[in-house]
C-alpha positions in Angstrom: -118.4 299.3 -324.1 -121.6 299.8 -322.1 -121.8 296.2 -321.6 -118.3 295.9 -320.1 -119.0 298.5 -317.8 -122.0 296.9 -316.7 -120.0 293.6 -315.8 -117.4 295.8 -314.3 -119.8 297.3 -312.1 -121.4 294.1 -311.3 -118.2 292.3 -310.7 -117.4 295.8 -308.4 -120.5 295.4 -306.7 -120.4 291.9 -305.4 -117.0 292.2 -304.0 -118.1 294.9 -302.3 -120.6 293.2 -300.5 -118.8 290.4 -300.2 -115.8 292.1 -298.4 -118.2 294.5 -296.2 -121.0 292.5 -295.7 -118.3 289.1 -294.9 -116.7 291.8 -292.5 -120.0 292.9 -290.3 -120.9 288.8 -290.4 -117.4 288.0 -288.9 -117.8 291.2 -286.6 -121.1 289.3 -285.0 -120.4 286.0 -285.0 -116.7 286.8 -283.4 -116.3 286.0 -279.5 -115.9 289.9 -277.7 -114.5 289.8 -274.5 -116.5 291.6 -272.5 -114.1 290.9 -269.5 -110.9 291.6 -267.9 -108.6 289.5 -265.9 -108.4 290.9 -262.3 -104.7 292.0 -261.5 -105.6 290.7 -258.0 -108.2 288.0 -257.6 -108.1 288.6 -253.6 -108.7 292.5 -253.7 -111.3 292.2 -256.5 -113.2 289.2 -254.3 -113.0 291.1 -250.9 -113.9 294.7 -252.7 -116.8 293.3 -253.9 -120.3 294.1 -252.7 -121.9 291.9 -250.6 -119.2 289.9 -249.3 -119.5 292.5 -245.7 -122.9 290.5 -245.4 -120.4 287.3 -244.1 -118.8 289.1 -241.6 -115.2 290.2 -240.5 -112.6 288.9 -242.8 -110.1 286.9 -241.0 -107.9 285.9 -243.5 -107.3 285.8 -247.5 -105.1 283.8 -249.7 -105.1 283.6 -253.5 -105.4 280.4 -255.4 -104.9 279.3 -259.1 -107.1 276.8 -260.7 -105.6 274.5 -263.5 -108.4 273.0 -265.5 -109.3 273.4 -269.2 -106.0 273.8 -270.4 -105.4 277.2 -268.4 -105.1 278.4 -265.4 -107.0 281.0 -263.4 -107.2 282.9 -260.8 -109.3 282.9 -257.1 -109.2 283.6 -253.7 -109.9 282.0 -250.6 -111.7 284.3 -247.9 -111.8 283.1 -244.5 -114.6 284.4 -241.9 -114.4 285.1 -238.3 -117.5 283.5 -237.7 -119.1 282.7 -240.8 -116.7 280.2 -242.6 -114.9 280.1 -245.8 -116.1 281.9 -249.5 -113.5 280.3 -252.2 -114.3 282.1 -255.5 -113.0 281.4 -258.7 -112.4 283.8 -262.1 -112.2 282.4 -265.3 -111.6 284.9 -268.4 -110.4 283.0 -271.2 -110.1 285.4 -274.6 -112.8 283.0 -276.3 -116.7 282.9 -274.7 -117.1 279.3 -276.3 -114.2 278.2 -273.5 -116.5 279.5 -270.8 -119.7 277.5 -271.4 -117.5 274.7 -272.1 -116.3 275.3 -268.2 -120.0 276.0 -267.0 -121.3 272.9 -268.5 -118.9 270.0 -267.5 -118.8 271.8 -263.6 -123.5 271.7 -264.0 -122.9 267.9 -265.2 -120.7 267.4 -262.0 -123.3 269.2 -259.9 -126.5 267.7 -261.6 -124.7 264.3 -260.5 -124.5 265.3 -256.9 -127.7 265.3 -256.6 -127.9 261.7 -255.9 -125.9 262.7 -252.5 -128.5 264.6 -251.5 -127.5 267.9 -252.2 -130.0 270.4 -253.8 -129.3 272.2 -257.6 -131.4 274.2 -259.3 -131.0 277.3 -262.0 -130.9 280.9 -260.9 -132.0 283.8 -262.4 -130.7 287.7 -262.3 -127.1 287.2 -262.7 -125.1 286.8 -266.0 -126.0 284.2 -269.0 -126.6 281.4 -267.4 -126.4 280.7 -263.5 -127.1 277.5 -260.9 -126.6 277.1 -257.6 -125.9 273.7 -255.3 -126.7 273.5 -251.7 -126.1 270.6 -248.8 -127.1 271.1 -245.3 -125.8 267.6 -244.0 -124.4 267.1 -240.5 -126.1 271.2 -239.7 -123.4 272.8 -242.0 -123.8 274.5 -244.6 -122.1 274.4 -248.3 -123.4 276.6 -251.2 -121.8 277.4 -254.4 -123.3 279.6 -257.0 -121.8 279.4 -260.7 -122.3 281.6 -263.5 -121.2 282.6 -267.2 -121.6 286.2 -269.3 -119.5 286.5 -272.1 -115.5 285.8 -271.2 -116.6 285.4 -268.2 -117.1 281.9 -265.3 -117.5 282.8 -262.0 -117.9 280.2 -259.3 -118.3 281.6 -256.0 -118.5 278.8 -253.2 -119.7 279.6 -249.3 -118.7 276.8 -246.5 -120.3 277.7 -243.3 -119.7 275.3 -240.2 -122.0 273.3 -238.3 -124.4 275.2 -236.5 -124.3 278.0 -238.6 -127.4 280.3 -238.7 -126.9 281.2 -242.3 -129.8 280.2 -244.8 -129.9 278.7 -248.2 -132.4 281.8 -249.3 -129.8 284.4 -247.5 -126.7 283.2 -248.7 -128.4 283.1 -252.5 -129.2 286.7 -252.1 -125.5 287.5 -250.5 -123.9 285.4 -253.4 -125.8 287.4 -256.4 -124.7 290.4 -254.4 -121.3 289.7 -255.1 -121.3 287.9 -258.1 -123.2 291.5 -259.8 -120.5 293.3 -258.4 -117.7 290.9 -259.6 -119.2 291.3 -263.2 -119.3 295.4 -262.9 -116.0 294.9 -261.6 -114.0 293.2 -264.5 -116.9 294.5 -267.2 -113.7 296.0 -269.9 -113.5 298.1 -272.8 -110.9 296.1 -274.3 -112.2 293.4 -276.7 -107.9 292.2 -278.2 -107.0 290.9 -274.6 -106.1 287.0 -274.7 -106.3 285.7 -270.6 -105.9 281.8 -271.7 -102.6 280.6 -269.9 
């Protein structure tokens, strides 16, 4: 009798820690989303901080993205003086889907190089971040993409010929706005599914 209750107790045991310890496994190695799609991409992009540093806002539209098998939302923020800053929000419900998106758009970029225009990583902003710059013809195009979580941001600056803006200052405005973006859409809901 002792014996069986032994095995019982062993048998008990292992389930146990199969069950809770399979649970707290699955709890870590699950995707969380950490992010929340905005409502609206065009008041989330134009309350952000930073984006002031580019002047008066002239116009915004919004504008959906289909790619990846979903679509997303952006918004396309014209400039009285400055240009045009097109940002795009991806929050799928799965963070795999995200570095998916980050690394075929870096392949793209790290191709464009050959064209002359300029890539290199960037630090101090989400998981992992780049940034791609021309200055041909005396304008300037710069777009900074990142990941965190749920989360792809690609936030894209044309400025026109002439322009005074820098590659160093619109960097800086960019991470301005793309650390505001995150605070932003940061949820406390981890069951929301965004994929379209």
């Amino acid at each position: 009798m002792k014996k069986a209750l032994i095995i019982i107790g062993i048998i008990a045991g292992s389930l146990l820690l199969l069950c809770c310890g399979g649970g707290v496994a699955l709890y870590f190695l699950a995707d969380s989303n950490t992010y929340a799609r905005p409502a609206d991409a065009c008041s989330t992009v134009t309350g952000a901080q930073g984006v002031p540093a580019f002047g008066t806002v002239k116009d915004k539209q919004p504008k959906d993205t289909t790619a990846f098998g979903r679509t997303y939302p952006g918004c396309v923020v014209t400039f009285e003086a400055t240009g045009t800053l097109t940002v795009m929000i991806d929050v799928p419900s799965s963070a795999s889907d995200v570095r998916t998106h980050y690394d075929a758009v870096k392949k793209l970029a790290d191709a464009s190089t050959a064209a002359g225009a300029t890539v290199a990583g960037v630090d101090g902003i989400g998981t992992k971040a780049f940034a791609m710059y021309t200055t041909a013809g005396g304008a300037l195009m710069y777009e900074l993409d990142f990941y965190d979580g749920n989360l792809y941001v690609s936030l894209n600056l044309t400025a026109p010929t002439g322009t005074t803006l820098t590659p160093d200052k619109v960097r800086a405005d960019l991470l301005v706005v793309g650390r505001s973006l995150m605070s932003s859409l940061e949820s406390t809901s981890s069951g929301s599914d965004w994929d379209d």
